[in-house]
C-alpha positions as CSV (number, residue, x, y, z in Angstrom):
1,X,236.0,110.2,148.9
2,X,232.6,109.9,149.8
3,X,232.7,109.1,153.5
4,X,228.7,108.6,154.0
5,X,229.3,105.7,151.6
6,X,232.3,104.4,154.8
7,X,229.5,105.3,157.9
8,X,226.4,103.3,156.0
9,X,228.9,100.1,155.6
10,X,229.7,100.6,159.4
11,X,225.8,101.3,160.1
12,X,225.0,97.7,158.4
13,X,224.4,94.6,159.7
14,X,227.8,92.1,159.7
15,X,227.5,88.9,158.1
16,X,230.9,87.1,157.9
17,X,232.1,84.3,155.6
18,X,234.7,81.6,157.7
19,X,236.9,80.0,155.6
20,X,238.6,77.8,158.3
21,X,238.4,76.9,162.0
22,X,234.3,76.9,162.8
23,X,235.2,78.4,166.2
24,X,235.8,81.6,164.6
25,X,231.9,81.8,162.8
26,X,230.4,80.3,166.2
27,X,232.5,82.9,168.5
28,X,230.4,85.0,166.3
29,X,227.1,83.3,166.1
30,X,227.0,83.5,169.9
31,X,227.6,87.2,169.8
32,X,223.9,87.3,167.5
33,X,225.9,88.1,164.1
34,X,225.0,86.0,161.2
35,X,228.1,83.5,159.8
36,X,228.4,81.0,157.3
37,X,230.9,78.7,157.3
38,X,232.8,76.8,154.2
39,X,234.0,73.3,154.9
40,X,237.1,73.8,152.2
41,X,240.2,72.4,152.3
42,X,243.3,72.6,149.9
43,X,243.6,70.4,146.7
44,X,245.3,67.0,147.3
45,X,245.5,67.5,150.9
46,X,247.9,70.8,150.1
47,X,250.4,68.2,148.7
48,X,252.1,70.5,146.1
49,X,253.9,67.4,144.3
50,X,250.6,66.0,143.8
51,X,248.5,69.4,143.3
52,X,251.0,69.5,139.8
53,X,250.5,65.7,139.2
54,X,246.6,66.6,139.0
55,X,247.5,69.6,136.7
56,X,249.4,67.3,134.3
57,X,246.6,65.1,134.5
58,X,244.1,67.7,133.4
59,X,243.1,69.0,136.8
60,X,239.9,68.9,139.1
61,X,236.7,70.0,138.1
């Protein structure tokens, strides 16, 4: 294994990608990383009766 490859990925700047509560990317942000945050939230509401209603319906796009 080449472990300079491991130190230069620890060397490197961290940007994160939040996928769910903001706090966690503005905990961050406060702390000077950079963070992006994705407003996503589950199909149908995370209703799997309706998540395979959609399906039989042709799905989401």
């Amino acid at each position: 294994m080449d472990c300079e490859k491991i130190l230069n990925l620890f060397r490197s700047e961290l940007v994160t990608v939040n996928v769910g509560p903001k706090l966690l990317a503005t905990s961050l942000e406060m702390q000077g990383y950079k963070a992006y945050q994705v407003e996503w939230k589950p199909l149908a509401g995370g209703d799997k009766e309706m998540q395979e209603i959609l399906n039989l319906l042709g799905g989401v796009d």
